[in-house]
C-alpha positions as CSV (number, residue, x, y, z in Angstrom):
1,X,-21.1,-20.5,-10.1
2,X,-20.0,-17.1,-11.4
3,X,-16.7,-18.0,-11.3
4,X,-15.3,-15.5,-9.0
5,X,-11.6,-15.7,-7.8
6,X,-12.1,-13.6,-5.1
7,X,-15.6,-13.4,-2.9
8,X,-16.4,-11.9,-0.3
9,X,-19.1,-11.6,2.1
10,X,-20.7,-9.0,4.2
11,X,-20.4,-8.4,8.2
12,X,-21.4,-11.4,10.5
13,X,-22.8,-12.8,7.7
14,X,-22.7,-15.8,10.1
15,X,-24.9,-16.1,12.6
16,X,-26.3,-12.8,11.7
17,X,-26.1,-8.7,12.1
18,X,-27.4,-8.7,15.9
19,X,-27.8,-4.9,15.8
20,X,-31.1,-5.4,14.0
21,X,-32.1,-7.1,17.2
22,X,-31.6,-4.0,19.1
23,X,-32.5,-1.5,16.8
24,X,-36.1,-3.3,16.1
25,X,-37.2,-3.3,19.2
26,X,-40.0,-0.4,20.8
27,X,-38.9,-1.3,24.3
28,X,-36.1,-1.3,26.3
29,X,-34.4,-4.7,25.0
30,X,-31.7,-4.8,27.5
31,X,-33.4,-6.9,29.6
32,X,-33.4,-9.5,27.5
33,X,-30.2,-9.2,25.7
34,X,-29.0,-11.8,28.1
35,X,-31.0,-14.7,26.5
36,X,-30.5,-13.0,22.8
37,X,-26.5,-13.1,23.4
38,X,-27.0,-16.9,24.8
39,X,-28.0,-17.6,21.5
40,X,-25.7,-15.9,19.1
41,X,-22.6,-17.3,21.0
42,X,-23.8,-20.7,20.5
43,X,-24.3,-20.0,16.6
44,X,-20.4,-18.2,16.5
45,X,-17.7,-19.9,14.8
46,X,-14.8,-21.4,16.5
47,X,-11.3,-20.9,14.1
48,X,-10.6,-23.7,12.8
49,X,-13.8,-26.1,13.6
50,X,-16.0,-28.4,12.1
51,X,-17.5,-24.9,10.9
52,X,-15.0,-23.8,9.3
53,X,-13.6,-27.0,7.4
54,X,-16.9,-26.7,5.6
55,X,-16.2,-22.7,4.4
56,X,-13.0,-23.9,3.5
57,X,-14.1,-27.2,1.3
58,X,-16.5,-24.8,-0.3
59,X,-13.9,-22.2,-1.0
60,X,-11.7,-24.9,-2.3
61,X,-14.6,-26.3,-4.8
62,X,-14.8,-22.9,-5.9
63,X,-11.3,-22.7,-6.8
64,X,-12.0,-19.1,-5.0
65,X,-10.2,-16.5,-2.4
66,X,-13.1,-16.2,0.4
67,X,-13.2,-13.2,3.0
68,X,-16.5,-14.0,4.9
69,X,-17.5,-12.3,7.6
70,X,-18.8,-13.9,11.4
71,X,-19.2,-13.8,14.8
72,X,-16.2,-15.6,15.9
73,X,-15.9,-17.8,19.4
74,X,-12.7,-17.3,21.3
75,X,-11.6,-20.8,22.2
76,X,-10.2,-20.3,25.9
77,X,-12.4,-17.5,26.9
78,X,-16.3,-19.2,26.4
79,X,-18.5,-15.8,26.3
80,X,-15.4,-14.0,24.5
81,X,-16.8,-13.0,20.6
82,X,-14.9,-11.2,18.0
83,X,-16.7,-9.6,14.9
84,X,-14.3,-11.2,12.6
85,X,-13.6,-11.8,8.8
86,X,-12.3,-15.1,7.9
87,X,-9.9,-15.0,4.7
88,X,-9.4,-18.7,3.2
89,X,-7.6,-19.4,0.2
90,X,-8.3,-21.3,-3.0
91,X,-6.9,-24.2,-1.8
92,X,-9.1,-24.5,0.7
93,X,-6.9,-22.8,3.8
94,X,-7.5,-20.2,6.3
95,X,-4.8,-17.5,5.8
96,X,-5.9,-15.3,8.5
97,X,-8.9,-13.6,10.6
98,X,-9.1,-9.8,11.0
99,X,-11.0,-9.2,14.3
100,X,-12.6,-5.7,14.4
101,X,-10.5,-3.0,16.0
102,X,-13.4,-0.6,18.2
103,X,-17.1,-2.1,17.8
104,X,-19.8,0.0,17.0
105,X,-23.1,1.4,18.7
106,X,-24.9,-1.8,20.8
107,X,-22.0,-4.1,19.2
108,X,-19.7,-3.0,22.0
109,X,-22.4,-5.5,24.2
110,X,-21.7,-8.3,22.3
111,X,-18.2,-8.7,21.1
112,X,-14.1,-8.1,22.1
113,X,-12.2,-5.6,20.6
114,X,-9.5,-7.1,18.1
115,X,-6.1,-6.3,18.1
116,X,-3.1,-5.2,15.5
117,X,-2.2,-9.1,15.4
118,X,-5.0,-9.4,13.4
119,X,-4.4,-6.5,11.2
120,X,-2.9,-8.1,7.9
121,X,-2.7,-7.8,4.0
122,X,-2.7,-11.6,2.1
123,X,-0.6,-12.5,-0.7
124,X,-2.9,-13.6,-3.5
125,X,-2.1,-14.3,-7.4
126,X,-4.5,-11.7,-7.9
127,X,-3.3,-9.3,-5.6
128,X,-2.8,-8.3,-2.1
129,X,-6.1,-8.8,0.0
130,X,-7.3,-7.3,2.7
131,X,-10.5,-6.6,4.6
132,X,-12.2,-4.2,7.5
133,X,-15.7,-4.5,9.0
134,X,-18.1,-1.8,8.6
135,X,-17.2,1.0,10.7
136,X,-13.6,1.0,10.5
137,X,-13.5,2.5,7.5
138,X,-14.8,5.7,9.2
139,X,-11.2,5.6,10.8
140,X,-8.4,7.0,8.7
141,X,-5.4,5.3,10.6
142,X,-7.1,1.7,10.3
143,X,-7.8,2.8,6.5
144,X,-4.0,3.8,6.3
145,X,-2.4,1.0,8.0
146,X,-3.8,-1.6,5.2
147,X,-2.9,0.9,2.6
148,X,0.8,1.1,3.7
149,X,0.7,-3.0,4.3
150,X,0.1,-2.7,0.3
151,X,-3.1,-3.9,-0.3
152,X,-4.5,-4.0,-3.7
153,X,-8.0,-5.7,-3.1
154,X,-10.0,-4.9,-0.3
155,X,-13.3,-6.6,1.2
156,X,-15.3,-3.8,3.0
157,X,-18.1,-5.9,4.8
158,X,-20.9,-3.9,6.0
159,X,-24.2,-5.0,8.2
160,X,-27.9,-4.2,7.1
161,X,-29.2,-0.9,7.6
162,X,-32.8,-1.1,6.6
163,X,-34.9,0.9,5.7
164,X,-37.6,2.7,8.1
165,X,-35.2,2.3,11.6
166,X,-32.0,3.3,9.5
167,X,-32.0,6.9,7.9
168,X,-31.2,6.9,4.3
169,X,-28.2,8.9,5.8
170,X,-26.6,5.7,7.1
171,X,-26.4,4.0,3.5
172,X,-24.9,6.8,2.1
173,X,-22.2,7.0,4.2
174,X,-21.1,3.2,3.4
175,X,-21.3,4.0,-0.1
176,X,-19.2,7.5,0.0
177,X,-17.1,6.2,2.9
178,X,-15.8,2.6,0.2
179,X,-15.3,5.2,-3.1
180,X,-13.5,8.0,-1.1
181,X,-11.1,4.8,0.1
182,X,-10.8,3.4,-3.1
183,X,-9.7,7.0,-4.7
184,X,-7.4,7.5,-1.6
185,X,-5.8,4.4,-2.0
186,X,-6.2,3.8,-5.6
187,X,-7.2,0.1,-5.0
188,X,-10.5,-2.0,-5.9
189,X,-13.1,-2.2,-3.4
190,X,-15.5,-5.0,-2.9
191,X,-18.0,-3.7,-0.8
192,X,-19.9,-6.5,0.7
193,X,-23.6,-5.2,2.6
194,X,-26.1,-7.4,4.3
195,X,-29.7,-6.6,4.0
196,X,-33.0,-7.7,6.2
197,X,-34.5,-10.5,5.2
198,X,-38.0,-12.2,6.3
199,X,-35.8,-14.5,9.0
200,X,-34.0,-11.4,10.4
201,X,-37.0,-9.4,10.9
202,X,-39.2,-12.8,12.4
203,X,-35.8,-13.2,15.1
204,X,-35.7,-9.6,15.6
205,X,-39.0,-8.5,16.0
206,X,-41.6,-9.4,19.5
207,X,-44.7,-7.6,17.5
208,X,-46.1,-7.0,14.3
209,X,-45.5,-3.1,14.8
210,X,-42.0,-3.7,15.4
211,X,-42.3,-6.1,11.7
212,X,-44.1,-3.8,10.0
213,X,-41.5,-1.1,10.7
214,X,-39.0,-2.8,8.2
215,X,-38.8,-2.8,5.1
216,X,-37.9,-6.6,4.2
217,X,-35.3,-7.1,2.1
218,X,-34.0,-3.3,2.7
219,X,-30.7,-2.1,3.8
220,X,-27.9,-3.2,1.3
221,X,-25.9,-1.2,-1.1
222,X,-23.2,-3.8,-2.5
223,X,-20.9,-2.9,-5.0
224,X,-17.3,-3.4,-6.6
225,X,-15.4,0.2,-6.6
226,X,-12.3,0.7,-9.0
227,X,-9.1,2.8,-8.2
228,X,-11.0,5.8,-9.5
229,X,-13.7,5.9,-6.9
230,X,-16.2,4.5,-9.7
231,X,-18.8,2.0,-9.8
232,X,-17.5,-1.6,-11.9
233,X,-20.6,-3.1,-10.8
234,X,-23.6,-2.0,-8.5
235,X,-24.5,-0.7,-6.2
236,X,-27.2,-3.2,-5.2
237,X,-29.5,-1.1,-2.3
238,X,-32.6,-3.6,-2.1
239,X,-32.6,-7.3,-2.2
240,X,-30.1,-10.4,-2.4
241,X,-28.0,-10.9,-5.1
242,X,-24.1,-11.6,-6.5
243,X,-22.2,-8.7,-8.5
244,X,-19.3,-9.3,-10.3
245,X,-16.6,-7.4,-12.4
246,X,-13.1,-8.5,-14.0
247,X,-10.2,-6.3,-13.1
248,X,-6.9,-5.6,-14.1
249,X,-4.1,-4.1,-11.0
250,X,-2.5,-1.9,-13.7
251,X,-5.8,0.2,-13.8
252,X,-4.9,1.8,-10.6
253,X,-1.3,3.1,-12.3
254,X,-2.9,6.1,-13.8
255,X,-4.4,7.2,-10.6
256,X,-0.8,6.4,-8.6
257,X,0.6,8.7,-11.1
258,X,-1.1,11.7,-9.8
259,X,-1.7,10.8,-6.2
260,X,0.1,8.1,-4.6
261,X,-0.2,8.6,-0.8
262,X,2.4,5.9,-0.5
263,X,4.6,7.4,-2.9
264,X,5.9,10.4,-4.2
265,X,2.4,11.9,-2.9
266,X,3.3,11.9,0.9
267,X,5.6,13.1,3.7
268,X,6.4,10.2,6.1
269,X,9.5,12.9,7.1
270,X,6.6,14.7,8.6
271,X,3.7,12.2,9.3
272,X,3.9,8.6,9.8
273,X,1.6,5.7,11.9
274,X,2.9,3.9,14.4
275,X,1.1,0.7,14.7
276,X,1.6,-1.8,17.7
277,X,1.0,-5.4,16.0
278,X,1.3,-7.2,19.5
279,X,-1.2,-10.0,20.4
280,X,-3.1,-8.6,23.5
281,X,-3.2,-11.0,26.1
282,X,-5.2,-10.9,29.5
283,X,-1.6,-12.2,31.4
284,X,1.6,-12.6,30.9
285,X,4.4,-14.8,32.4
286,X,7.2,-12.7,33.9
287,X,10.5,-13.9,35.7
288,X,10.3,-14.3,39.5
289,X,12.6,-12.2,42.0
290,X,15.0,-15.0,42.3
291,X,15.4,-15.9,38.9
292,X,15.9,-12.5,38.0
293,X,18.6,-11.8,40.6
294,X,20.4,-15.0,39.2
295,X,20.2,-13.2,35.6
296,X,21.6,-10.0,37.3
297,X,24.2,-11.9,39.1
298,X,25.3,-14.0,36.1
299,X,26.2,-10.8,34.3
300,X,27.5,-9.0,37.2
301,X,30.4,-12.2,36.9
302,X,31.0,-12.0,33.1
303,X,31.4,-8.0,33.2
304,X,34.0,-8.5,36.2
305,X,35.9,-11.3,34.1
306,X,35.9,-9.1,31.3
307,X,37.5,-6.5,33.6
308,X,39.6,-8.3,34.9
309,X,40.9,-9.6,31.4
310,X,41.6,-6.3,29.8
311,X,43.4,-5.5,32.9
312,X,45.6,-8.0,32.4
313,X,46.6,-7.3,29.1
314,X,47.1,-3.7,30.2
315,X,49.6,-5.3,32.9
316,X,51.4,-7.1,30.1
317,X,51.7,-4.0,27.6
318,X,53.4,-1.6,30.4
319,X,55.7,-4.5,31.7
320,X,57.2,-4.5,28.0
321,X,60.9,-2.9,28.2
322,X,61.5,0.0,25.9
323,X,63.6,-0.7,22.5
């Protein structure tokens, strides 16, 4: 109802952030991560499902672009989660999903590891879109591969890190880590954090100590960065709320002028990224022996005939008599 084009969400913003889960707890919770993680894959989404057609009915209603973060259900593999972002247009399509390349901290016991597949800039009217989860823009090649894709808009989704188990070091590093890529890149950043709400901390928590160690409502820091590394609207740190700002592409030329890293501001003679965009597969089909000795054997016979053709018309120019 703001009347957003583009919107976008913060880190498994469906079911839920489960590092919470760990990070609340005073005793060892691996023991009973087994039942927690029964749970949360239920709750994950399945791309497309049911789930989905709703997100993209509501996106379509909206007449908005939606990058929405979630736990995301791999449909052969049942146990198999990816921390994803779902991208769906305004027509009410999924474009894409951007599964998170390395998982962070106690998310390495919940979910896969994505691959460069899902690695990809969107063609918008507003833009090219892209989108990373939380951690990954700690990492300069992941930062640099959607930069030379040619993004233009990008949706940096971030979990809660609320106050009292999270340092006030940890939000400060989202916040610095979004403008420094903004002013690299010279692009507009929505950056999209969750924060700890009464639910989260009731799911998360097995005492009142362990409740009364949070701070409800704690741990955002949303905000939408310009080109320039500034604030257009925010940052939000406390609380649940919707910011919005109107931009214009051509605000980044200035910046491009002086430093355009993938421009006149770079040496790919001397630097470059090399960036495998194979889908990772547990198998693969390869040829068996015999088929590929019938390959070999097949070629074997056409590199003979073409022998013995140009020997022939090698025959035929010598047997010409002299003029």
């Amino acid at each position: 109802d703001k009347g957003a084009s583009i919107i976008g969400f913060p880190e498994t913003f469906i079911p839920g952030e489960p590092n919470i889960w760990y990070q609340a707890k005073k005793t060892n919770p691996l023991p009973r991560q087994g039942q927690m993680f029964k749970e949360y894959a239920k709750n994950a989404v399945l791309v497309p499902s049911a789930a989905t057609d709703r997100l993209c009915a509501a996106a379509k209603k909206a007449h908005a672009y939606v990058v929405i973060g979630m736990a995301e259900r791999d449909e052969l593999y049942p146990g198999t989660l990816y921390l994803s972002q779902l991208f769906i247009s305004d027509a009410g399509e999924i474009m894409g999903v951007h599964r998170k390349l390395v998982s962070t901290f106690v998310e390495k016991f919940i979910f896969t590891y994505g691959d460069g597949s899902y690695l990809n800039v969107y063609d918008t009217p507003y833009g090219k879109l892209s989108g990373m989860n939380c951690g990954e823009h700690a990492h300069s090649l992941f930062k640099y591969a959607v930069l030379a894709m040619g993004t233009q808009i990008h949706v940096a989704a971030w979990s809660a890190f609320p106050s009292n188990i999270y340092q006030p070091a940890q939000r400060n590093s989202v916040d610095f880590r979004v403008r420094q890529f903004a002013h690299e890149g010279k692009i507009f950043v929505i950056n999209s954090c969750g924060i700890c709400d009464k639910q989260n901390i009731d799911f998360c928590c097995d005492t009142q100590e362990e409740k009364d160690n949070i701070v409800e409502n704690s741990g955002g820091g949303s905000s939408i960065i310009a080109p320039s590394g500034d604030y257009l609207a925010g940052p939000m740190p406390d609380g649940e709320g919707v910011l919005t700002a109107e931009i214009s592409l051509e605000d980044a030329l200035p910046g491009k002028q002086l430093h355009n890293v993938l421009g006149h501001y770079t040496r790919w003679d001397v630097l470059s990224l090399n960036f495998n965009r194979q889908k990772a597969t547990p198998f693969r089909d390869i040829a068996t022996p015999q088929a590929s000795f019938d390959d070999l054997s097949a070629e074997l016979r056409s590199v003979r005939q073409a022998i013995n053709d140009t020997r022939e018309r090698l025959d035929r120019l010598l047997e010409k008599p002299e003029p």
